[in-house]
C-alpha positions in Angstrom: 111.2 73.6 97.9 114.2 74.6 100.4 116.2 77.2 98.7 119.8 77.1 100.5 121.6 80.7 100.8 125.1 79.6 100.8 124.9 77.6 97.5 126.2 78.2 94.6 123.2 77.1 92.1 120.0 79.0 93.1 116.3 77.9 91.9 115.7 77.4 88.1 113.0 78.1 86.2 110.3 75.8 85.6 111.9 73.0 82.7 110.4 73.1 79.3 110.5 70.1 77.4 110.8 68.9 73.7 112.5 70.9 70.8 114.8 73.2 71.7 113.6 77.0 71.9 112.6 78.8 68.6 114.9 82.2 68.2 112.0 84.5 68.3 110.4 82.4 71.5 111.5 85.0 74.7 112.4 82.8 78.0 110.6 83.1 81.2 112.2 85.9 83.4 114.6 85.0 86.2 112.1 85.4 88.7 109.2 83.8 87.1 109.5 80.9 90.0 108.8 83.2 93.1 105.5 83.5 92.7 104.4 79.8 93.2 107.4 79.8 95.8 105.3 82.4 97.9 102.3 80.1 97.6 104.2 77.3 98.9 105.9 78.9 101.8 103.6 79.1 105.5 102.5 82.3 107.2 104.8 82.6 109.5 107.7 82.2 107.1 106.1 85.1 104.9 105.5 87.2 107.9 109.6 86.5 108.8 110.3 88.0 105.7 108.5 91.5 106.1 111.3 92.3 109.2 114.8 93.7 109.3 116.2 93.9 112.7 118.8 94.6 114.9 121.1 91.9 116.7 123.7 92.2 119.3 126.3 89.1 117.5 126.0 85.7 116.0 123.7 83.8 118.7 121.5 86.5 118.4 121.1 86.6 114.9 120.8 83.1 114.3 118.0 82.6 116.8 116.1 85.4 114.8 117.0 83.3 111.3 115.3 80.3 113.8 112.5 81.9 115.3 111.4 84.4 113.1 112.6 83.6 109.3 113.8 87.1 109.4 113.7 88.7 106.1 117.0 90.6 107.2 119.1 91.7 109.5 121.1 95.6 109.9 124.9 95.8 110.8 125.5 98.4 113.0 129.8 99.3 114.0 129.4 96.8 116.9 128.2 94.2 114.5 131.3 94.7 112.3 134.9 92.8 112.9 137.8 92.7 110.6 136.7 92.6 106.6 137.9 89.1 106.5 135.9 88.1 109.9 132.9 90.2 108.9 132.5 87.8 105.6 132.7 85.1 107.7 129.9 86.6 109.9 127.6 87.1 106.4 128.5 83.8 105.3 127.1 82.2 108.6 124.1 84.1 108.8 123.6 83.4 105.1 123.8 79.4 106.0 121.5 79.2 108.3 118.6 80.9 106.4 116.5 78.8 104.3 115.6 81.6 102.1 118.7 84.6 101.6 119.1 87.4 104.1 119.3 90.8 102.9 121.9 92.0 104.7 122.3 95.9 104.8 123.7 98.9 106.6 123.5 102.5 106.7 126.4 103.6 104.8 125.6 106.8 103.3 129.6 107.9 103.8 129.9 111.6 105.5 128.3 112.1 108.8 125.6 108.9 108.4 128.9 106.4 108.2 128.6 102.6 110.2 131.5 100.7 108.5 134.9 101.1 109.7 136.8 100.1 107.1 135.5 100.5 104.5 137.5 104.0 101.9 136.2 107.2 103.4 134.2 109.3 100.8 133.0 112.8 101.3 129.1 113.0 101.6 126.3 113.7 99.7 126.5 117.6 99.8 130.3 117.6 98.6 129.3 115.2 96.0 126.7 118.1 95.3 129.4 120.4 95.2 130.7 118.8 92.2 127.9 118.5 89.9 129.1 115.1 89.1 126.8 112.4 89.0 129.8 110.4 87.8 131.6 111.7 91.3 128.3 110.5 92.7 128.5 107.0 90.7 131.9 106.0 91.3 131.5 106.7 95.3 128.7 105.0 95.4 130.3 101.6 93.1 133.4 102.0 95.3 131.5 101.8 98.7 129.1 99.3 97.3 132.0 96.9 95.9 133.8 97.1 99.3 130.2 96.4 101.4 129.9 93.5 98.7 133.4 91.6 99.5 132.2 91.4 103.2 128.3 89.9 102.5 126.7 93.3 103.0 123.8 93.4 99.5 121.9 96.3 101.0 122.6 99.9 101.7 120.2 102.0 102.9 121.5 105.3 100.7 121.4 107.4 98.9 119.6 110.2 100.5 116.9 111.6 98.1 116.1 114.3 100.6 116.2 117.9 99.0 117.6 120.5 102.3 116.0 123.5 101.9 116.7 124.3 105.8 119.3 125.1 107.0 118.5 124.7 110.3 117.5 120.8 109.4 119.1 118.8 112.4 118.8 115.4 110.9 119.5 115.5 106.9 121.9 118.7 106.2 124.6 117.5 104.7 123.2 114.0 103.9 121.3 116.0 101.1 123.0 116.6 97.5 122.2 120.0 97.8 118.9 122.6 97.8 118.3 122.2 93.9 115.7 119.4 92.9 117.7 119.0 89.7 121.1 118.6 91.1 119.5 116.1 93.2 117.7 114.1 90.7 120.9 113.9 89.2 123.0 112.6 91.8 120.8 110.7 93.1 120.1 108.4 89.9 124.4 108.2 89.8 124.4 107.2 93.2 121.6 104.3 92.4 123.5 103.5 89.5 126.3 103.0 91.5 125.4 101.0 94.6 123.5 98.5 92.3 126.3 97.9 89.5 128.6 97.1 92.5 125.6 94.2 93.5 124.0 96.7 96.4 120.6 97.3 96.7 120.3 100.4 96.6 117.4 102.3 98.9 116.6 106.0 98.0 115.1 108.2 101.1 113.5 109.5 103.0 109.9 109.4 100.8 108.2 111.8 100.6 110.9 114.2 101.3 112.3 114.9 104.5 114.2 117.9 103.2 112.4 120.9 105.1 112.3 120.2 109.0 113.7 121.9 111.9 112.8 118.6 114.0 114.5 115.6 114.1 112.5 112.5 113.8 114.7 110.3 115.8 113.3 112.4 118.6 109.6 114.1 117.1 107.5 113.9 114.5 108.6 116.9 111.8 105.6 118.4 110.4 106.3 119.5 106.8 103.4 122.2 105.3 104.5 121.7 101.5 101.4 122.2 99.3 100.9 119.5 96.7 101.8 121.4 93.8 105.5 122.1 95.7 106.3 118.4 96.8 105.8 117.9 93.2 108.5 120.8 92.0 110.7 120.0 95.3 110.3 117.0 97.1 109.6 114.5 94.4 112.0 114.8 91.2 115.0 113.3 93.1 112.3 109.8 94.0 111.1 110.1 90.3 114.6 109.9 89.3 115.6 107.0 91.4 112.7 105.3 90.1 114.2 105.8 86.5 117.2 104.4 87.6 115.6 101.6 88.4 116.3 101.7 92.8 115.7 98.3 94.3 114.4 100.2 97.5 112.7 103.6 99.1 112.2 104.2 102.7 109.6 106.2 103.9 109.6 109.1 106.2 109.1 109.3 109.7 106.9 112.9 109.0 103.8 114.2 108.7 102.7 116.0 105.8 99.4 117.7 105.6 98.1 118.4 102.1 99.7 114.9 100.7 97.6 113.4 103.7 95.1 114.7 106.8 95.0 111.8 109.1 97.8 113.4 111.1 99.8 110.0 110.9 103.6 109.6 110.3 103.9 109.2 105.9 105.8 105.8 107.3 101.8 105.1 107.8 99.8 106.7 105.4 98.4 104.6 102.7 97.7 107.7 101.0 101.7 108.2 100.7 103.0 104.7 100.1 100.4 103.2 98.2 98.4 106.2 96.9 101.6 108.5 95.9 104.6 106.2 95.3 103.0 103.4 94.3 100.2 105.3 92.2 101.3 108.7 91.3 105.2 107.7 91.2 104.3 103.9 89.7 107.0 102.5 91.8 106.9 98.6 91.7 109.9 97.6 94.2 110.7 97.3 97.6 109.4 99.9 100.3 111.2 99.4 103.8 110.1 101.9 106.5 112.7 103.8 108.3 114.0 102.5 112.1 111.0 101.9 113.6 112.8 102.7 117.1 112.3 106.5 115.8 110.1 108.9 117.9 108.8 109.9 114.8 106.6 107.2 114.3 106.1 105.9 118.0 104.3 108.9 118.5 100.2 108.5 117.9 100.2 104.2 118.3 102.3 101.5 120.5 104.9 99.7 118.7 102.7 96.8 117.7 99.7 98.7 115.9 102.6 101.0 113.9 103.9 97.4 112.6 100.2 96.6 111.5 99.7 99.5 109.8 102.6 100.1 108.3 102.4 96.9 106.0 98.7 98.2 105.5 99.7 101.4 104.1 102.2 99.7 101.6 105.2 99.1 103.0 107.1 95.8 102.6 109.9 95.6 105.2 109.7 97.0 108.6 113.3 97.7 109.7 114.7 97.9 113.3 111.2 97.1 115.4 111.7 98.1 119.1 110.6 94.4 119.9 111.0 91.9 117.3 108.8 89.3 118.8 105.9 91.8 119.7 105.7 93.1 116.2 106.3 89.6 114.7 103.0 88.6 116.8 101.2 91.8 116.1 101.8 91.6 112.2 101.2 87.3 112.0 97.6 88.1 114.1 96.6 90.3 111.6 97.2 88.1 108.5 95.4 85.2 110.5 92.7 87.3 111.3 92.0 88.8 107.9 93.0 92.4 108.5 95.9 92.4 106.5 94.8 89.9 103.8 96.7 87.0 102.1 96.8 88.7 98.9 98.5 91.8 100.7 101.2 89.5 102.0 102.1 87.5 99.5 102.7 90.8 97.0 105.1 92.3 99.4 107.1 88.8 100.5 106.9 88.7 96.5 108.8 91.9 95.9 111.2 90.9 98.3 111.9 87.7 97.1 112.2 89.2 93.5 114.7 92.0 94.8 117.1 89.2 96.3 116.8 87.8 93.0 117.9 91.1 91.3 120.8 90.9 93.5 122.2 87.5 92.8 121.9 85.8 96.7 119.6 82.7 95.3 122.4 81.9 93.2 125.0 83.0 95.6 124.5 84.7 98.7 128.0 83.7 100.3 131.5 85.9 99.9 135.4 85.0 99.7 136.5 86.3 103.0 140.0 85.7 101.8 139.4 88.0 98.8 138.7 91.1 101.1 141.6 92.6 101.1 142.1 92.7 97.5 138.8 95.1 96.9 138.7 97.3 100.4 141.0 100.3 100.6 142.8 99.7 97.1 145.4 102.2 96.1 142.3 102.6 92.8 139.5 103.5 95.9 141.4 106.2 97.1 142.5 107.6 94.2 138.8 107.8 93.5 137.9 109.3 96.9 140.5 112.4 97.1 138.9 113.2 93.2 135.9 113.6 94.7 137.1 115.8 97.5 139.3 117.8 95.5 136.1 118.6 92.6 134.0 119.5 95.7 136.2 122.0 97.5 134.3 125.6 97.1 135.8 129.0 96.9 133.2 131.4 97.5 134.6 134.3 98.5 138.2 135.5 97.6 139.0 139.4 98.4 142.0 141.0 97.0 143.0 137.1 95.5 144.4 136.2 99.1 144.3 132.6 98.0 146.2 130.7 96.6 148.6 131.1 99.7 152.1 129.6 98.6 154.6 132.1 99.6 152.6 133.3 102.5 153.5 132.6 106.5 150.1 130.7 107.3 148.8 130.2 111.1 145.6 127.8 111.2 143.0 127.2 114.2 140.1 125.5 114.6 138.8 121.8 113.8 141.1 119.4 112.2 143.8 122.2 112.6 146.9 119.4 113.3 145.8 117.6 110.0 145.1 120.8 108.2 149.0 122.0 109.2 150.4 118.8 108.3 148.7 118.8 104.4 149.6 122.5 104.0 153.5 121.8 104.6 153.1 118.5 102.4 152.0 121.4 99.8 155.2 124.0 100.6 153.3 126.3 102.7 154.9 127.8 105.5 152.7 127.1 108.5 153.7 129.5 111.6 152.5 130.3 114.7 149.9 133.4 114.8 152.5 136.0 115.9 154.6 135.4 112.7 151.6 134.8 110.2 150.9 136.8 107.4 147.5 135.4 107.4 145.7 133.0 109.4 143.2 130.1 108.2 140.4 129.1 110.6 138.3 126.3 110.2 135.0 125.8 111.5 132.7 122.9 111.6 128.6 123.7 112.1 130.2 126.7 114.4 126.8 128.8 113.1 126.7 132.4 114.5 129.7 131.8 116.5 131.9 132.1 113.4 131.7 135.8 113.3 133.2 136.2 117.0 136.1 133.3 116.1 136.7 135.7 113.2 137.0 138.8 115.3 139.2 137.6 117.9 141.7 136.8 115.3 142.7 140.6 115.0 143.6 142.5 112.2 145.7 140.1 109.6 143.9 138.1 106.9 141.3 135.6 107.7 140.8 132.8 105.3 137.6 130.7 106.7 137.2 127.1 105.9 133.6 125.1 106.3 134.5 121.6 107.1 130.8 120.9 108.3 127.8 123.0 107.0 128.1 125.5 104.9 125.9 127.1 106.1 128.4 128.7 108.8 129.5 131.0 105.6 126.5 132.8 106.5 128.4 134.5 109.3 132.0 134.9 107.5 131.5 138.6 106.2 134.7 139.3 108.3 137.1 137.0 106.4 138.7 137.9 103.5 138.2 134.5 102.0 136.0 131.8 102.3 135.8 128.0 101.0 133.7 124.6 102.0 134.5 121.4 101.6 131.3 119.7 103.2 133.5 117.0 105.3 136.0 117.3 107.9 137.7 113.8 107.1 141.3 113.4 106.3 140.4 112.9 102.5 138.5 116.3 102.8 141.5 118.4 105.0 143.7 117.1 102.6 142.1 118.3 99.1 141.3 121.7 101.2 144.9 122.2 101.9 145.9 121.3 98.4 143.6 124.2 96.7 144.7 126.7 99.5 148.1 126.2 97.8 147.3 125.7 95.0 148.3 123.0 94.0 144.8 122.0 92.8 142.2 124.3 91.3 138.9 125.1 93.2 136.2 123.6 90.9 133.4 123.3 93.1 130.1 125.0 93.5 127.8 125.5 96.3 124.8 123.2 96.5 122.5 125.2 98.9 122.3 128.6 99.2 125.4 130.1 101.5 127.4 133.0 102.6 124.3 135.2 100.3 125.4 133.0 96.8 122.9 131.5 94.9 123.0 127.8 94.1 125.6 127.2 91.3 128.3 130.1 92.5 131.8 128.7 92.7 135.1 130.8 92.0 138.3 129.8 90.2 141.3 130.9 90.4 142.9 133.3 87.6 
């Protein structure tokens, strides 16, 4: 049964013959035919389907399609050209597989951001600061429609993670925020969003990779969470993704003690994956491991025996092996021998299969290239994008109501000073030089302790600080006489920050994490 990518009619159903269907008879479900596909397909084609990988262009991609039967492949920013050639990329790649690619990228918008042009959202933790999980919906629809027009059906987002750290190096402001709540709540819009645009949606890092001060691109974090706290902190925001219904979770690079002892990586712990997300949690779809090029998990085994046992302890993808053909041969040996057994395969080639079908790509996988430019960067997208900055812009501190500044002589410094200048005239504001100031706004992005000194030697006049990174830098801001975060140093961000200085806009967000000694939840107004 070849099943071509590009066309437009996918697989049907086993026929049913004679009369035609009683009203109260129910149909077979759409993907009721993948089953007795997967039995028909050979090893190594199943195997193929298990891997997402890198590749450096075309050739490269197709000989993977050829070789391997690749279940995927991952656009990085080299991979991308313009919209219009980048759909012409998908469609290729999507031709020459027999079976439909999922093609994905990490897109998470904010600081985690690998398409060029596709609108520019704030991240996660300025989404948090809204408390919107229809801010968090529309982002997601928005970026999700725009990956869609150029052949991209997965995104590896949203982050799930709840930061409790603030000195985590690798999640921060990819987090909604500190509150498993607020998280849960986003994180279910952000699902809801990617997959009504067509995206698969993949919710991460499981089983929480919210309370590290180690990177796992480099280390393996260790996270000491009892039981009963991964329960009240780490795992509402997974719980609610599976509610919404997420095509995908990636696992953790991370070790977590009291959820499992072995001392290995939760990426592969059949305790985790199988015994917690699939038993505990009940979740039925798709779990993809993170980069398998991460330190994290290359740690305690070589790069073929951490492909082995990560399908044994439940995964079903393996994304971005350091050697495609070693891991290929490692996991294909260990189906022929018996280790990993048919039965194992064939229920996660299954899920995939069954996901591609959720998305649509057996009946079409292919795009309009042509029609890219009337979905990507619409006049509607942006519109949408400086809402979401404006709701997430915080006031948390506002002495002697400095702010709002019209009528003031302003000096700024610091990042994204020229753009900040530029929005603030757009809004009337005088912007001066220091000497002539009446009050001087410095922005800072993930400056830490060093904000306190920046503050200092600004003298005596007014000092309004602005977080365009962490907000975490707050923390150090007792000198200012006002204080705000907008989570993002984009233009969208400097923009909406410049518009509530003057106020022109109203400050209506409210801190996600703990900051600047304010609880979760605090956000001024302005009278």
């Amino acid at each position: 049964m070849a099943l071509a990518s590009g066309c437009d009619d996918g697989p049907a159903p086993p026929a049913r013959s004679g009369a035609p269907t009683p009203a109260k008879s129910t149909a077979p479900p759409p993907d009721a035919w993948i089953p007795g596909h997967v039995a028909k397909m050979s090893v190594a084609e199943k195997v193929g389907q298990l891997f997402v990988p890198r590749f450096s262009g075309r050739a490269d991609a197709l000989e993977k399609i050829r070789k391997y039967h690749v279940g995927g492949l991952i656009y990085f920013p080299e991979n991308f050209g313009s919209p219009k050639r980048t759909a012409a990329q998908s469609n290729a790649l999507q031709q020459a597989s027999k079976i439909p690619l999922l093609l994905g990228v990490d897109e998470e918008q904010g600081i985690v951001s690998r398409t060029p042009f596709v609108t520019v959202f704030p991240g996660n933790m300025a989404l948090g600061a809204t408390g919107s999980p229809a801010d968090a919906h529309a982002a997601a629809r928005v970026t999700g429609t725009e990956l869609r027009a150029v052949g991209v059906n997965l995104d590896y987002a949203p982050d799930a993670d709840v930061n409790v750290n603030p000195r985590n190096p690798v999640i921060g402001l990819r987090s909604f925020g500190a509150d498993p709540g607020l998280v849960s709540k986003l994180t279910a819009g952000a699902v809801d969003g990617y997959q009504a645009a067509g995206v698969a949606a993949a919710a991460k890092h499981f089983p929480g990779h919210g309370d590290t001060a180690t990177d796992s691109h480099t280390g393996l974090p260790v996270i000491r969470h009892s039981r009963p706290m991964w329960e009240r902190l780490d795992a509402p925001p997974f719980r609610a993704a599976i509610a919404a219904d997420v095509d995908m979770i990636m696992t953790a690079h991370i070790e977590v003690p009291e959820l499992d002892r072995s001392g290995d990586p939760a990426t592969l712990s059949k305790t985790v994956l199988t015994g917690l997300l699939r038993g505990a949690l009940g979740y039925q779809g798709v779990i993809t491991t993170d980069s398998l090029e991460m330190a994290g998990v290359r740690k305690k085994y070589g790069d073929a025996a951490v492909a082995v046992r990560a399908i044994e302890a439940g995964a079903d993808q393996l994304l971005m092996p350091p050697s495609l053909p070693r891991a290929y041969r490692a996991v294909l040996a260990a189906v022929r021998s018996g280790r990993i057994s048919a039965q194992r395969l064939d229920a996660s080639v299954t899920r995939v299969l069954r996901l591609k079908q959720r998305r649509g790509l057996f009946q079409r996988a292919t795009v309009d290239p042509d029609g890219t430019g009337a979905v990507i960067g619409t006049a509607a997208n942006k519109a949408a994008a400086r809402r979401v900055a404006e709701h997430a812009v915080t006031l948390v501190r506002n002495d002697r109501n400095l702010l709002p500044l019209k009528g003031r002589k302003v000096a700024v410094t610091g990042p994204g000073n020229g753009t900040l200048r530029a929005a603030l005239r757009s809004q009337g504001v005088t912007v001066t030089s220091p000497a002539a100031a009446d009050v001087t706004v410095l922005t800072t992005e993930n400056a830490g302790a060093a904000t306190a000194a920046r503050i200092r030697a600004l003298g005596p006049k007014p000092v309004v600080v602005a977080a365009l990174g962490r907000p975490y830098d707050l923390d150090f801001a007792g000198g200012a006489d006002a204080a705000l975060a907008t989570y993002s140093a984009s233009t969208v961000s400097v923009t909406a920050l410049a518009k509530v200085l003057s106020g022109a806009v109203r400050p209506t967000g409210k801190l996600p994490v703990p900051a600047a000694g304010k609880r979760v939840g605090h956000g001024l107004g302005y009278r």
